[in-house]
N, C-alpha and C positions, 0 to 999 in steps of 0.2 A: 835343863831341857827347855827350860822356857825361854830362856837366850836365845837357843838354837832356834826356838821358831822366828823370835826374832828378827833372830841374823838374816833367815831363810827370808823371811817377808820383804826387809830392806832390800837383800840383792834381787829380787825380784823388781820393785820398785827404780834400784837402778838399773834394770836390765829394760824395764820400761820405758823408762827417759832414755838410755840410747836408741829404743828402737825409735820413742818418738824425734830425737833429733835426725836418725837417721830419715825416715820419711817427711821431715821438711817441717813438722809441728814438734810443739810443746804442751801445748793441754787441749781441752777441749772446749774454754769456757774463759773468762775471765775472773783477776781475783774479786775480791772484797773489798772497796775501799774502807781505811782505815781514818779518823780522824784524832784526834789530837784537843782534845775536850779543855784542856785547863790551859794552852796556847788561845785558844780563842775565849775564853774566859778573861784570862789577861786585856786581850786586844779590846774587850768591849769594857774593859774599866777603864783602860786608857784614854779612849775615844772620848768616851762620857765625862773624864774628867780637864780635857782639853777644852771641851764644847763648854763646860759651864763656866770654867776662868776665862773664855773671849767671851762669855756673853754677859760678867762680872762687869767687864774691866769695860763693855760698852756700855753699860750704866752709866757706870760711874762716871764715863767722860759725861752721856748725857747729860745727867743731873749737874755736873758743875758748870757747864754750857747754858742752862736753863737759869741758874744761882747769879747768872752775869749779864743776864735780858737776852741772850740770843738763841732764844727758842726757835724764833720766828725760820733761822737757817740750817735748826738740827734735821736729822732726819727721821721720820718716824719710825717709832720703836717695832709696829706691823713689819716693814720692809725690812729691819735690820732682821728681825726673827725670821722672815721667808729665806731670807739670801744666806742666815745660816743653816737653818735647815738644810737648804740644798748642797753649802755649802761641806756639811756633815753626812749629807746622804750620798754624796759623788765620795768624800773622802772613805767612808764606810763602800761605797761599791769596789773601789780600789786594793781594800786592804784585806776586805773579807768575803771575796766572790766563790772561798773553799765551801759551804753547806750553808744550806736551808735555815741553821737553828741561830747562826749567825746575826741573819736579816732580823727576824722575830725578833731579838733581843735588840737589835738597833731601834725598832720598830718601837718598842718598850722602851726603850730611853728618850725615844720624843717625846711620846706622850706626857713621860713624868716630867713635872715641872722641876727644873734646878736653878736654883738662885737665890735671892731673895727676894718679896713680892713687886709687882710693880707699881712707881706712882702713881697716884691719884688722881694727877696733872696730865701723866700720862696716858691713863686707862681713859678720860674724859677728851684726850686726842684719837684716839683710838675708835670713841663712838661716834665722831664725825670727821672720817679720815676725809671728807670731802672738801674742809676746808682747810685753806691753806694761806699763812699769813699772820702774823701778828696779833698775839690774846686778846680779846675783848677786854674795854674798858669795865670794873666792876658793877660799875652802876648802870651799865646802857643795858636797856630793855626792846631792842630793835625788834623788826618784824620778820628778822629773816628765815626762820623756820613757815612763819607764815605765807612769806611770798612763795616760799618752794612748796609749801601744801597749794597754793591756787595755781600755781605754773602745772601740777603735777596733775589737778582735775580740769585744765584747759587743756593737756596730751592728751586726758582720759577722753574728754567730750569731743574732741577731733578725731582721737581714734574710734572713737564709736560711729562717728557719720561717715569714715571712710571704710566701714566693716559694716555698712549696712549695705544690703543686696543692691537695693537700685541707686547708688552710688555709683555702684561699678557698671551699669550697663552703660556700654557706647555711642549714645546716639547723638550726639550733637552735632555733629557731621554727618552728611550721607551725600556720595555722587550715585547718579544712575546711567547704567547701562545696557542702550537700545538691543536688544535682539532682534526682534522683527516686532509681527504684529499681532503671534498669538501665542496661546499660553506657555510659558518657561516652564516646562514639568521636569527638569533634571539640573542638578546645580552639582560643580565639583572643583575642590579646591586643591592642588596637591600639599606636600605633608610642609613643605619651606614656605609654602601661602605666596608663591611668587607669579602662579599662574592661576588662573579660573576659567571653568571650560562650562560652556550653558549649553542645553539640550528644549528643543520645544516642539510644539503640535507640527511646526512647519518642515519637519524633517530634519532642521538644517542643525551644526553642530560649530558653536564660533570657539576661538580661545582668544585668550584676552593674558596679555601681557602685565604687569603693574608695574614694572619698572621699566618698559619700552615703550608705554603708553603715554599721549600728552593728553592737556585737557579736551581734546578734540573727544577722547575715549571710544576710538575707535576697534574692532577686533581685528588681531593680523591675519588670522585667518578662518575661513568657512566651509563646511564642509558635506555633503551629504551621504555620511556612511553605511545605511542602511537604504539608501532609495528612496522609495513614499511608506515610510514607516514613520511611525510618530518617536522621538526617542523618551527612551521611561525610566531610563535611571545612569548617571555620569560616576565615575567614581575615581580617583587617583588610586595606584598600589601606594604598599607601605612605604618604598623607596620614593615613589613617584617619578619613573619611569616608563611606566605604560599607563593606559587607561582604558576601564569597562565599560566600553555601551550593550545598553538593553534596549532595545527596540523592540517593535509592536509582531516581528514576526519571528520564528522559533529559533534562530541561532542569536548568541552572544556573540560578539567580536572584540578584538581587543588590540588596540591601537595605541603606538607609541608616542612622546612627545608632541611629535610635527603632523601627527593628523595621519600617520600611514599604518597601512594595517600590518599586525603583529601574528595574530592567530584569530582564525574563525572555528565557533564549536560547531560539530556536524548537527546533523536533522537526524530525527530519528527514526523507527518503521513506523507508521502509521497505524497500521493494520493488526497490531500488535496489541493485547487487553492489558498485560502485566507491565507495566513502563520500567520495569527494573530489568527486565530483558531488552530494552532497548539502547541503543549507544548515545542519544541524544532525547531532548527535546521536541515532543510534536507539535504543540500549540504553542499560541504568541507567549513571552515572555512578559512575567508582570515588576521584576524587582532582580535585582545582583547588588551583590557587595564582596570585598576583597578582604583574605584573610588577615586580623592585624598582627600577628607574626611571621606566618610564610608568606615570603611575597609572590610565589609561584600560583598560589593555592586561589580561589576564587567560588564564589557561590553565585548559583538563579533557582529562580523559580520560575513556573509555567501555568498557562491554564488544563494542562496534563496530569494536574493533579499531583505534580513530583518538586522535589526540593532535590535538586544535584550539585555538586562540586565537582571543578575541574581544575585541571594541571595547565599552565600554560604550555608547558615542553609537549605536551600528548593533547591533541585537540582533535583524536580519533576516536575516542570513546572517555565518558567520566570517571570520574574516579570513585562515586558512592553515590548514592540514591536513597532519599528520606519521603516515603508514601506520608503524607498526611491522611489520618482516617475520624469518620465519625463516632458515634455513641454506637450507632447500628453498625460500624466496619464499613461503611459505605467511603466512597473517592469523595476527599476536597480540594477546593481548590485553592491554594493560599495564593495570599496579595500579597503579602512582605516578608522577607528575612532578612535574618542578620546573624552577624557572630556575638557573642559574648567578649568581653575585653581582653581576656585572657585565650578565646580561641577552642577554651573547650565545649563548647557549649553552640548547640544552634536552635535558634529561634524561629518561627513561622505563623503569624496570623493569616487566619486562614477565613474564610467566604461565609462562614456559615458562625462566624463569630468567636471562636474559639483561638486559643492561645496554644500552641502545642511545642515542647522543646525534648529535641534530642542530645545526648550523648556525642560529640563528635565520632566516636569510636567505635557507637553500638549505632546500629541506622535501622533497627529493629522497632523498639518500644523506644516511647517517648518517658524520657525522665523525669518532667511535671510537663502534669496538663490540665487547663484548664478549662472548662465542660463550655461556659456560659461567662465570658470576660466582655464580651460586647454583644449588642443585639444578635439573634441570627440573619443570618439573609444579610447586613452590614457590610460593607469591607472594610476591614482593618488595612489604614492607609502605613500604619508606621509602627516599628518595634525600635527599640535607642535603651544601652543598656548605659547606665551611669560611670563614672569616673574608675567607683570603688569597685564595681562588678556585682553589688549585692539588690541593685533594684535596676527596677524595670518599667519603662515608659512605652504605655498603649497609646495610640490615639484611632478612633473608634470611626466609622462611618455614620453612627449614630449618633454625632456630633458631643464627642465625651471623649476627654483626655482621662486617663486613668498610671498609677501608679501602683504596681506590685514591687513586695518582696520575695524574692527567689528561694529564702529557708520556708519560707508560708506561704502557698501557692495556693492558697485554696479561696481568699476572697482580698479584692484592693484595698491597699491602704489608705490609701486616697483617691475623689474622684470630685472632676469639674465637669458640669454640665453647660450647657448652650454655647457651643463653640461650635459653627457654623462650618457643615465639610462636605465640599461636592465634588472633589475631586478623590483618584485613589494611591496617589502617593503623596498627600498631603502632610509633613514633615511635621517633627517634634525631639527637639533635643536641648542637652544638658547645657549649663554655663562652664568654659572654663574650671572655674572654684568647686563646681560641683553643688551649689547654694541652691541654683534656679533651674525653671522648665520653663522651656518659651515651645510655643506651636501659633502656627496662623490660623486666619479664619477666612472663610471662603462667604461670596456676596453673590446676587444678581446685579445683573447688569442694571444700571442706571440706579441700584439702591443702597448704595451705601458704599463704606471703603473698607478693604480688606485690613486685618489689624495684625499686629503683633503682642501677641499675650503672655505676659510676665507669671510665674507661680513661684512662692515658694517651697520649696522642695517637704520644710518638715511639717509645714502648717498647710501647706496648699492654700494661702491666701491669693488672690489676683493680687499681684502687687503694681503691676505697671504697665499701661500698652500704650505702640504706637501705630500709627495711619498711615502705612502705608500709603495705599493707591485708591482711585475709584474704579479699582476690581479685586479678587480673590490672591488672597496671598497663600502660595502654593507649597514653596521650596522654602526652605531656612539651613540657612549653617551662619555655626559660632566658633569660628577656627580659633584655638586658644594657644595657639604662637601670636596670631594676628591680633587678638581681640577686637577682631568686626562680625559683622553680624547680615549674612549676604540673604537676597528675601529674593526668592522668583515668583511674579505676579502674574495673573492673567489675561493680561494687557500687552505680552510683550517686553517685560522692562525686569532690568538685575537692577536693584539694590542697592548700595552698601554705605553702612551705618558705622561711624568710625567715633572716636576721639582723638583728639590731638596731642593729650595728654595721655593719655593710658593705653593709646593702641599702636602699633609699630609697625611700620612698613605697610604692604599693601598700597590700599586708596591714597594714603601721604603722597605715594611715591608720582605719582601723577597727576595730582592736583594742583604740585608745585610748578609744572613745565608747561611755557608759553607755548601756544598754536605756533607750529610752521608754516613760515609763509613759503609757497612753492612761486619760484625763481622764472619767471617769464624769457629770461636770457639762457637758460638751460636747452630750451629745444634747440639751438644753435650747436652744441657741442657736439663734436662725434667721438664715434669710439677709438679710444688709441689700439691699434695693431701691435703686436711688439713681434719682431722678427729677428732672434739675434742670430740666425745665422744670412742674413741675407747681405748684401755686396754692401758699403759705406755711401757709393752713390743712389741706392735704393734707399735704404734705411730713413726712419721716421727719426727725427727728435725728439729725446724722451720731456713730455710736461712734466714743467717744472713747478705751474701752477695753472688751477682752471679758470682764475681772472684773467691773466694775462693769456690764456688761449682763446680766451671768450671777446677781448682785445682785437686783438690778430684775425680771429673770424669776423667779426663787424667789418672790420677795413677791405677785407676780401670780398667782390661783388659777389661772385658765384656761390661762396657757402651764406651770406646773408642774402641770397637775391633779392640784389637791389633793382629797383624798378628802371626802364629804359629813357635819358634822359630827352627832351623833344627837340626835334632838329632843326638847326640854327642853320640859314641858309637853303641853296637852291636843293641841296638834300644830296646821303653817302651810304654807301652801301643798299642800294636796292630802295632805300625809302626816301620820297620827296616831300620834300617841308611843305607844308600849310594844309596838305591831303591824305593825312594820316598815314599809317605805318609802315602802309604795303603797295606796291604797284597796284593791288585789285580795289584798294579801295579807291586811289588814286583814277580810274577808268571808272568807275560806277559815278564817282563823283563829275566826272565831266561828260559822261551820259546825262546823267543829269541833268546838267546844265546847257546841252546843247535845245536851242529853241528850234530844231526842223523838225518839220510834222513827218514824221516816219507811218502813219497811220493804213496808207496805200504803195506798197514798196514797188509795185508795176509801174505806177505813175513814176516815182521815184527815182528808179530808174531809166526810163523813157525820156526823160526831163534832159537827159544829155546826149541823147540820140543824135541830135541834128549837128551839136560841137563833133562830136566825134564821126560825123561821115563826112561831117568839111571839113576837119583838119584833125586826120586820125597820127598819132600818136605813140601806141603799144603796138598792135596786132597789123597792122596795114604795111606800115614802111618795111617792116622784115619779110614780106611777102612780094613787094612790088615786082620785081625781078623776075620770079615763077609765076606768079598768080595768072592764069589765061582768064579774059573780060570772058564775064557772063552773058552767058543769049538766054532769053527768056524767052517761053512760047507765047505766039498772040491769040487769042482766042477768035474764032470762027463762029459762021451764024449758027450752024449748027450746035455750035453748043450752047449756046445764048438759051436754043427753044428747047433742048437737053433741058436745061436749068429749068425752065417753064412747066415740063411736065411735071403730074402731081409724083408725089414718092411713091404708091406703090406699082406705078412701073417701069422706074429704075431700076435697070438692072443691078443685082447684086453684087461686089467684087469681092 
């Protein structure tokens, strides 16, 4: 009976497999693999017993190569053991890539040593594989572990002075560049450091080329993109393709490359209490900056009391609104923001002295805040998060740079006092390395020079400043592609503080290229036409060169108008020699010189009255013919005593 179940169970079974051949499968799963345990046992005694007779039999050549003085050409026993190794381990990849327990047990056969030990000769090769050459004599007691200990603390002392902070700062060099004649409040560098664009009190907005520039250091071009607005903050995108101006009145704009505008953010209602129901900005703009990973993305502030971000694609309305608020819920107004380096994070100092950061994602409550970071009533000119993203640089209206950490937000970690600040975007940022804090300091006129202030970062020591100018230094950036160090002053004037050695591109690039001299012979040139559909006897000759057209023009009176030479002879064309150039002066001049007194022109002509009735000439002889003689009347006595009588009793006629 139990067969039968058997039986019954197997044709079921294969009643299964044909259904699953029929339907195009055979199981549901795969099998098991199987290994072969004393096959690979074998392979790894094999292996091991290969590797220990090549590495026997390279002994033993060494040691009789050494026995014959030519150590000096053997090769070292280190390299012969790596190159077997690998040579063992590629062969072992080859043979046994079937399981996991394979490798492990090759694994276990390195490690153990197979052999017999190694020389003594050898092992004391082995502790100074650096040298290389022929065995010391026994008795020489040279110095050369000693020379390599002094060589080794001359690396050390070198690299210590070039790992010290103000090693690295860049000022050995510095050119400057005129903007006008008042303060540079906006400096900006794109992300390649190839361009700089300066913003200042005088509205105007220049860019400046570094590598199109010669020493003349002129800017290519100027611009006034906001009208009579002061500009208050420059900034490149991440790409460095566009660029953020802030200006004194309540829209942002934002302009490409060459100075033309890209997008302007709208205005907002005025009239409006809650600014988060509004679409824009009411009051002037105090600060902007660009997101440092979307490059669409952009940030201002107002004195509206609001912190907004905006899209450049959508410049109809923002995209988020961050109320800065007091202890009492009252409106502030913030001077500066910024992003955090990573983008999630916004920062805002704010009027009343306080430090307040939101959540990029939450524009609700602030995520640390800090009550009392700078005086009240102060403006906070500058926020600048570091390298790492983990601290945070204030700098204060209350003339105090300060240093917080972002996990502890409740008092600074460090803080510098008497650093002179009169302006409200007075700058402060990290080195490159992330080592130092530089910030300027701000003067009155005729008393002092604006500086540049060195700190270090863990100690907060001053470590180094330079003198600027004899005025306030405003702006700072430390572009760290470039390593320059560009300063906007109060005076008018960019900056930039370079090394020859350690900084790249930039200021180099135009300080090496002579002034152009502009070509006096140039105004001669004209423009070549090109017509290529026009007839062959019209058609221009195409230049071939502009010397030799500048050539060709000289010799041509009319495109050099050459002057008219003086006439030789009784005189041609309209001008007679020795009386200048024209018939009229030719007649004034011999008016001139005619000596008849013209003074009385009656006399003058009267004076030929009697020639001309005794021997008339013109009018007479073409008349003689017709002319009947004249009778004239004789006068009578009567009219003699006519004449006599007084006037008034002549009769009237």
């Amino acid at each position: 009976m139990d067969t039968g179940k058997v039986n019954e169970a197997s044709g079921k079974m294969d009643g299964d497999e044909d259904i699953g051949s029929v339907m195009g499968f055979s199981g549901f799963g795969k099998k098991a693999r199987t290994f072969d345990l004393d096959a690979i046992f074998e392979q790894t005694r094999r292996t091991a017993i290969e590797r220990s007779r090549r590495v026997i039999d390279e002994r033993q050549t060494e040691t009789r190569m050494n026995e014959e003085g030519e150590s000096s050409h053997s090769v070292k026993p280190s390299i012969h053991r790596q190159r077997d190794k690998a040579a063992a381990a590629s062969s072992r990849g080859q043979k046994s890539e079937s399981s996991s327990d394979s490798s492990e047990s090759d694994s276990d056969s390195d490690s153990e040593l197979i052999g017999p030990p190694v020389p003594p000769q050898h092992a004391a090769q082995e502790d100074d594989e650096q040298f290389v050459g022929p065995p010391l004599p026994p008795g020489y007691t040279g110095s050369t572990a000693q020379s390599d200990d002094d060589d080794d603390d001359e690396g050390e002392s070198q690299d210590d002075d070039d790992d010290h902070p103000v090693k690295k700062i860049p000022d050995t060099h510095e050119i400057t560049l005129q903007h006008g004649t008042k303060t540079v409040s906006a400096l900006g560098l794109d992300p390649s450091g190839a361009r700089l664009v300066t913003g200042g009190y005088d509205y105007d907005v220049r860019f400046w080329d570094f590598a199109g520039m010669d020493q003349s250091l002129q800017a290519f071009r100027s611009l006034q993109p906001c009208e009579c607005h002061q500009i208050r903050s420059l900034q490149y995108s991440v790409t460095g393709d566009v660029i953020l101006v802030v200006s004194g009145n309540s829209q942002a704009k934002v302009l490409d490359r060459d100075g033309f505008n890209v997008m302007e953010c709208v205005k907002g209602d005025q009239y409006i209490v809650d600014m988060a129901n509004t679409k824009g900005h009411t009051a002037m703009l105090n600060s902007g900056c660009w997101h440092p990973k979307i490059k669409e993305e952009f940030m201002t502030c107002s004195n509206d009391g609001s912190v907004r971000t905006w899209d450049v694609n959508s410049e109809k309305k923002h995209k988020s609104v961050f109320k800065p608020r007091s202890h009492q819920g009252k409106k502030v107004i913030p001077i500066c923001c910024t992003y955090s380096r990573d983008g999630k994070l916004i920062a805002a100092g704010c009027q009343d002295g306080t430090i307040q950061i939101w959540d990029r994602n939450l524009s609700v409550h602030t995520k640390f805040h800090c009550r009392q970071a700078h005086t009240p009533g102060s403006e906070t000119s500058c926020l600048c998060f570091s390298y790492d993203g983990m601290t945070l640089a204030s700098r204060g209206g209350d003339d105090s740079l300060k240093m917080w950490d972002i996990r502890n937000f409740k008092k600074p970690v460090n803080e510098a006092t008497r650093l002179t600040n009169f302006f409200s975007m007075t700058d402060c940022c990290f080195s490159p390395d992330d080592k130092l804090l530089v910030t300027g300091t701000s003067v009155k006129k005729d008393e002092g020079n604006g500086k540049l202030v060195f700190f270090d970062r863990v100690s907060f020591q001053r470590l180094y400043e330079i003198e600027v100018t004899n005025a306030s230094a405003v702006r700072c950036l430390w572009h760290p592609k470039l390593n320059q160090i560009m300063v906007g002053t109060g005076n008018g004037l960019a900056r930039v503080y370079y090394d020859p050695v350690k900084s790249h591109r930039g200021a180099k690039l135009c300080v090496v290229k002579s002034q152009r001299k502009e070509k006096q012979a140039e105004a001669l040139t004209q423009d070549y036409i090109i017509t290529p559909h026009a007839l062959p006897m019209f058609r221009e000759a195409r230049q071939r060169s502009t010397r030799k057209q500048l050539e060709k023009d000289r010799l041509d009176p009319k495109k050099s108008h050459k002057p008219e030479p003086p006439v030789s002879g009784p005189g041609r064309g309209g001008r007679v020699a020795a009386h200048g150039g024209t018939l009229s002066s030719f007649i004034v001049k011999n008016i001139a010189l005619d000596k008849t007194d013209d003074s009385n022109p009656r006399e003058a002509i009267l004076r030929h009255a009697k020639e001309a009735s005794e021997n008339p000439y013109w009018v007479a002889p073409a008349y003689k013919q017709t002319q009947p003689e004249p009778i004239f009347e004789e006068e009578s006595e009567s009219d003699e005593e006519a004449d006599k009588e007084p006037e008034w009793k002549k009769r009237k006629i």
